[in-house]
matplotlib code that plots the C-alpha trace (Angstrom):
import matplotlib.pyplot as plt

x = [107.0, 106.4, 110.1, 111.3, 111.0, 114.2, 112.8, 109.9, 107.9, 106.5, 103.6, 101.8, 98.4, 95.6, 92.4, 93.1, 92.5, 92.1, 95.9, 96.7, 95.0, 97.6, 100.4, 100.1, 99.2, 102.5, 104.5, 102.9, 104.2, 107.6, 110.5, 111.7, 107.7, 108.5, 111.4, 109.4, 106.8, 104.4, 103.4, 99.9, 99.8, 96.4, 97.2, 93.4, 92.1, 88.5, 85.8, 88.2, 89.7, 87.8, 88.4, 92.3, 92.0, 90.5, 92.7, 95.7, 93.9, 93.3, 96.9, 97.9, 99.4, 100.2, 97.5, 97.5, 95.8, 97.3, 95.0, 95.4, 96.6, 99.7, 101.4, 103.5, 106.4, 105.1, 103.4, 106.2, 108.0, 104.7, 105.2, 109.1, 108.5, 106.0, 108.6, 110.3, 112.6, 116.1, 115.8, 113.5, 111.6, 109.5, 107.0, 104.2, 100.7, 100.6, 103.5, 103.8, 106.8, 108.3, 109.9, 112.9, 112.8, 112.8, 116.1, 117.6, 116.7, 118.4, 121.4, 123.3, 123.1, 122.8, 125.9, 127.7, 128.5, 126.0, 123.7, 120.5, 119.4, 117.3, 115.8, 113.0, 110.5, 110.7, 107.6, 104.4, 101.3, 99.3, 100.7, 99.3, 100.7, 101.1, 102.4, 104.5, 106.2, 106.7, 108.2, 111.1, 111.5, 112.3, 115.1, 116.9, 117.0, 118.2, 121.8, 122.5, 125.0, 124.8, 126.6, 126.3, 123.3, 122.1, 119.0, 116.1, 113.3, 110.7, 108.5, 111.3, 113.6, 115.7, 117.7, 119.2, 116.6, 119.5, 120.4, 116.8, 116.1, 119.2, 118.9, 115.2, 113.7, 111.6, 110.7, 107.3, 107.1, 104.2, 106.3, 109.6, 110.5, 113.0, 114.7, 115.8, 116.3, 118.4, 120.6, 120.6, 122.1, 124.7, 126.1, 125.8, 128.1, 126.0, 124.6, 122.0, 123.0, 121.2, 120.7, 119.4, 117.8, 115.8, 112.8, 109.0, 105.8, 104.3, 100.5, 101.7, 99.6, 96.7, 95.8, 98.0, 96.1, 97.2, 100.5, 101.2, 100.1, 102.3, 105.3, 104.4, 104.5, 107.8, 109.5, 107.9, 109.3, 112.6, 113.5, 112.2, 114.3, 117.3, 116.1, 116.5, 118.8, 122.0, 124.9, 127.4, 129.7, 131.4, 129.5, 127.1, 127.3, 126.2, 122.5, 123.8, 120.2, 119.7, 117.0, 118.3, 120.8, 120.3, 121.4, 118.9, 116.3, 116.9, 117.6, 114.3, 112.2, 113.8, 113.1, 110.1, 108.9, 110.1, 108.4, 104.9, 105.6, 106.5, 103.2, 101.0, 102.6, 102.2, 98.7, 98.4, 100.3, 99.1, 96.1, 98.8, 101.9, 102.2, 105.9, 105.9, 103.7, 105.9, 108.9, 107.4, 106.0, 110.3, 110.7, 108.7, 109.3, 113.5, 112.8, 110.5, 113.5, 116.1, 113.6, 113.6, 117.3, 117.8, 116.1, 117.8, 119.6, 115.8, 114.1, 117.1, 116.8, 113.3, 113.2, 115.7, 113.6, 110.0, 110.3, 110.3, 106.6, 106.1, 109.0, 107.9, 104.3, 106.0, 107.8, 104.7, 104.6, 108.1, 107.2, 104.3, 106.4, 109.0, 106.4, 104.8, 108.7, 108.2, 105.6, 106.5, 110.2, 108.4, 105.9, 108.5, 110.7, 107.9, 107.3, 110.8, 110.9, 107.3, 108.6]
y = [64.7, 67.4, 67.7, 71.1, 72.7, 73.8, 76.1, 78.3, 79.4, 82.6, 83.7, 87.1, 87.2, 89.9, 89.4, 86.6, 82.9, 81.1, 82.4, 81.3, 78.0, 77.5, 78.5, 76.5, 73.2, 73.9, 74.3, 70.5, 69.4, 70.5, 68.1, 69.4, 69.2, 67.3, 69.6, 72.9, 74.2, 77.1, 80.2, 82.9, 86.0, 87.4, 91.3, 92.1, 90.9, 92.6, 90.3, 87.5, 86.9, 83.7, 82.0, 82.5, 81.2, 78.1, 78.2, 77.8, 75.3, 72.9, 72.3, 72.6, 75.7, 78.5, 81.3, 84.8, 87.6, 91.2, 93.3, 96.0, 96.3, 97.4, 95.9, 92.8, 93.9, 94.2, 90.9, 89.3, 90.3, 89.4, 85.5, 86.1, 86.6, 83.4, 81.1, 78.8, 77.4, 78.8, 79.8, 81.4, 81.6, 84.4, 83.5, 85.5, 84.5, 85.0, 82.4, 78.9, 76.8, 74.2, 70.9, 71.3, 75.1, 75.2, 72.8, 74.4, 78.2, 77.3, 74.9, 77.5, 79.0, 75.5, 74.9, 78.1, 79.7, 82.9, 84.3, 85.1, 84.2, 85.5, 84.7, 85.9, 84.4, 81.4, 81.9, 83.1, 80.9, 82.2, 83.3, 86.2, 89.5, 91.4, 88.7, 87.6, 91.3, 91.4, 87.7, 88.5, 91.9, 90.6, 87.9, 90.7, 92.8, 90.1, 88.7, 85.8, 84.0, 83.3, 86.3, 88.3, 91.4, 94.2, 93.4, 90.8, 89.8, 89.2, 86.9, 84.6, 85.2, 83.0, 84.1, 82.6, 84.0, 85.8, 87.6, 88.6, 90.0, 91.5, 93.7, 94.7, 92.8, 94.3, 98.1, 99.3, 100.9, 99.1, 99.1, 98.6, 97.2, 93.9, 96.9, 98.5, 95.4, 94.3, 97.6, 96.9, 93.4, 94.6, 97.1, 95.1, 92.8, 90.5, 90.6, 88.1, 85.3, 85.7, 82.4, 82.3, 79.1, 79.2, 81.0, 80.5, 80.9, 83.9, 85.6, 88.7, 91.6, 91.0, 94.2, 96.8, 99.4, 96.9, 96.8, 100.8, 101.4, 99.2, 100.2, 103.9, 102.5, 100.7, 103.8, 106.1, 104.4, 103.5, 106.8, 108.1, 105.4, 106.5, 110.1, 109.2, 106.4, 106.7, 107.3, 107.2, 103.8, 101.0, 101.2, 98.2, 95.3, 95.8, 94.5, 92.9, 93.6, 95.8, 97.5, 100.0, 101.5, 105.2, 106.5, 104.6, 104.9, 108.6, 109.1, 106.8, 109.2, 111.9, 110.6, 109.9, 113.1, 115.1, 112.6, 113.4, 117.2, 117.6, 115.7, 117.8, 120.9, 120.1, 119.2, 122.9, 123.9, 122.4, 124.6, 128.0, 126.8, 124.0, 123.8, 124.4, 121.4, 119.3, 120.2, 118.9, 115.8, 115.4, 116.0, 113.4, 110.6, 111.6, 111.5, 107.8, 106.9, 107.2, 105.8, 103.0, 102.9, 103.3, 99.7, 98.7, 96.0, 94.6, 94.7, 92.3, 90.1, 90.1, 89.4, 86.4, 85.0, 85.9, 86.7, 89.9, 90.7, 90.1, 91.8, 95.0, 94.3, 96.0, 99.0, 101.4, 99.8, 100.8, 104.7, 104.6, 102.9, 105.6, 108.6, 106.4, 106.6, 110.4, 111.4, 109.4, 110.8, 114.1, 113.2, 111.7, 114.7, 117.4, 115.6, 115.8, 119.4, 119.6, 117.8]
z = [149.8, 146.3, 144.9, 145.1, 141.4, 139.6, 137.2, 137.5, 134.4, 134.6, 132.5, 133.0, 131.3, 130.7, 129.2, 127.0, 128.7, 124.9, 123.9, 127.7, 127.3, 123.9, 125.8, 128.8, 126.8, 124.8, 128.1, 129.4, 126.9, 127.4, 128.4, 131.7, 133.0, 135.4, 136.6, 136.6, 137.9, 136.1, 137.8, 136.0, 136.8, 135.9, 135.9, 136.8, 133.7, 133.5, 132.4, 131.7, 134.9, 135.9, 132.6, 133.0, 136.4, 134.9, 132.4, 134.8, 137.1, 134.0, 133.5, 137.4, 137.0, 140.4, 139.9, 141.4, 140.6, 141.1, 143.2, 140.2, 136.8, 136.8, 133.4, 132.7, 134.4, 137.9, 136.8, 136.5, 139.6, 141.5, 139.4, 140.7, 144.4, 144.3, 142.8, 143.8, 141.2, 141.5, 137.5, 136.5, 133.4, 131.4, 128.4, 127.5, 127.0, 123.2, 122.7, 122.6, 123.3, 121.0, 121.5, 123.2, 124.1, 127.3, 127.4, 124.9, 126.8, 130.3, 129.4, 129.4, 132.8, 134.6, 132.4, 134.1, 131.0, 132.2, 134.6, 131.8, 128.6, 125.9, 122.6, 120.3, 117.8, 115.8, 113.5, 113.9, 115.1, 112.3, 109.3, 107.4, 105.5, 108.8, 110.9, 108.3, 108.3, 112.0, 112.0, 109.3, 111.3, 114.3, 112.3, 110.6, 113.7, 116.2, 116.0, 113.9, 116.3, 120.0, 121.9, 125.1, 125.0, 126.7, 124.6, 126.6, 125.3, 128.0, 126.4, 125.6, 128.5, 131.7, 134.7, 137.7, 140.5, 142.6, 140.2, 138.8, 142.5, 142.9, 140.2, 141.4, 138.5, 135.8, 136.1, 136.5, 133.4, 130.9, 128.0, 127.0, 130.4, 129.2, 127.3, 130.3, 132.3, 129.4, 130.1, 134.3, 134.0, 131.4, 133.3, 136.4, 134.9, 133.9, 130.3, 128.8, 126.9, 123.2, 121.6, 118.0, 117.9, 121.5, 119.7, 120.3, 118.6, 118.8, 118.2, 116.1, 115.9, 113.1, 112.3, 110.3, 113.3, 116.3, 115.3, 114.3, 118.1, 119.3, 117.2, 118.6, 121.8, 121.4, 119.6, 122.6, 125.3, 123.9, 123.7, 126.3, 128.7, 126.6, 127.8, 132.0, 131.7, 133.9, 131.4, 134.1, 134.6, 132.1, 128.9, 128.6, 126.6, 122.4, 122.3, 118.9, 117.6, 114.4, 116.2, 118.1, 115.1, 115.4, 112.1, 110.2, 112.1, 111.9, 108.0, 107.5, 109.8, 107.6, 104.6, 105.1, 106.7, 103.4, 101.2, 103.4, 103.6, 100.0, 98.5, 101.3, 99.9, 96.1, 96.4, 98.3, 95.3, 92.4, 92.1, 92.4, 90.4, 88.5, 88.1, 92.2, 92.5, 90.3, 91.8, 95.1, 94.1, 92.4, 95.7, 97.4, 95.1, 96.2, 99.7, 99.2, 97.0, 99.7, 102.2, 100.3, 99.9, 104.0, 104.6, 101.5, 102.9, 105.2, 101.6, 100.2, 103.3, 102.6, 98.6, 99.4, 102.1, 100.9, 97.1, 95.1, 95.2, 98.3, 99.3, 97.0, 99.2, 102.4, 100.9, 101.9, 105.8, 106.4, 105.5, 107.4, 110.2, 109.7, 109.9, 113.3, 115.0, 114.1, 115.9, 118.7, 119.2, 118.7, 121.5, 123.9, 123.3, 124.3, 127.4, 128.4, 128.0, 129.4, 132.3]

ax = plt.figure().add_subplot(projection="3d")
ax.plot(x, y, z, "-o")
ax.set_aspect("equal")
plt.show()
């Protein structure tokens, strides 16, 4: 008689059955094998669908295959409703699991001490000048010591299966949905766990272009679920994560919108009024100053992890990340007066 899994891995996927095949081998490997079961949801993967179903059969993984794409979140509730561990267990298909990670991830609820857990990133797979950035990112902005969150991280992420369905699991939204989770099971009572040194392996974006979008997208839907979230009840649970600090977020949008204005306008004015121009290229070079001076303290974390120059290397990706948050609280605020 086939023992009855205690832990169910979950792993959405979409179009990308090599970075599937990495994960899964990682996840054989894992300690607790023999303990867990692993569950792919193929979210209608065009073109690639058969070779993630292959993919999954190689390593004797569950397979299903949503009907339509709908986004990782409704994956993951479909991986969810198939399971049949009583913890469940999220990893996305661009990460791969080191040795004792999936111990390390659940001790805690099995222990008692909490209902969820969370974690983010321990390094990327390949390391380059982009992925580098987003790695060191992600460590400044997460909490340093293991404490309670209304932050989860859905590629990295475990929760006693009650709970999970009680709460309705993730939303349907396509982005940002473990941010609002995170949010339901603090204010239910029941806020993740986030421990520091449960981190995996993850594909970062490559491409200066790839990752822009997706810090749009991030930046978009963040505020736009702070925009219909239900303010009413106990206050939640602190995510503990730099991320989501208002105020500097804010002054380096500011900042960083006078520096752009001010060097459009002076090359409009240097063919009038050269003072005017020089005043506005003064201007500028203040507002990229105190840009620089908002993320102060992410450039020292950076020098004393990576070195000065490389350190110096990112100063013009956090004002074009600044001027990408812009547009997007811009967008997200015309479509809630649109709406």
């Amino acid at each position: 008689m086939k023992s009855f899994p205690g832990i169910s891995i979950i792993v959405p996927a979409y179009n990308n059955p090599a970075e599937l095949d990495q994960c899964l081998h990682s996840l054989e490997q894992s300690e607790l094998r023999h303990q867990s079961e692993i569950i792919v949801i193929d979210d209608c993967s065009p073109g690639e669908g058969e070779a993630i179903e292959e993919a999954a059969k190689k390593y004797k993984a569950g397979f299903y295959r949503q009907a339509e794409n709908a986004g990782p979140g409704v994956a993951r509730n479909r991986g969810a409703n198939e399971a049949r561990g009583n913890i469940l267990v999220f990893i996305d298909s661009d990460c791969l699991a080191p040795p004792g990670w999936l111990s390390g991830l659940i001790q805690p609820i099995r222990a008692g001490r909490c209902f969820a857990t969370t974690s983010c990133y321990s390094g990327p797979v390949t390391p380059r000048w982009i992925t580098v950035f987003q790695d060191e990112d992600y460590r400044y902005r997460m909490p340093s010591t293991e404490c309670d969150t209304s932050f989860v991280n859905s590629c990295n992420f475990a929760i006693d299966r009650n709970v999970f369905l009680n709460c309705g699991g993730f939303p349907g939204q396509r982005i940002s949905e473990d941010f609002v989770l995170g949010l339901m099971l603090a204010k239910r009572g029941t806020p993740a766990r986030y421990l520091p040194d449960a981190g995996v392996l993850h594909n970062y974006y490559k491409t200066l272009h790839g990752y822009l979008r997706q810090r749009f997208s991030f930046a978009f839907n963040t505020v736009r679920s702070y925009l219909v979230r239900d303010r009413s009840g106990p206050k939640e649970a602190s995510s503990g994560a730099r991320s989501f600090n208002p105020v500097r977020t804010a002054l380096g949008m500011f900042f960083s919108s006078v520096a752009l204005i001010s060097f459009m306008l002076a090359g409009a004015a240097a063919a009038l009024n050269f003072d005017y121009a020089a005043a506005l290229i003064f201007s500028g070079l203040t507002g990229l100053f105190l840009e620089g001076a908002v993320h102060g303290r992410f450039l020292l974390f950076l020098t004393k992890r990576l070195g000065l120059r490389r350190s110096v290397s990112y100063i013009f990706l956090l004002y074009l990340i600044d001027l990408v948050y812009v547009y997007a609280v811009l967008k997200a605020l015309a479509g809630r007066v649109s709406g």
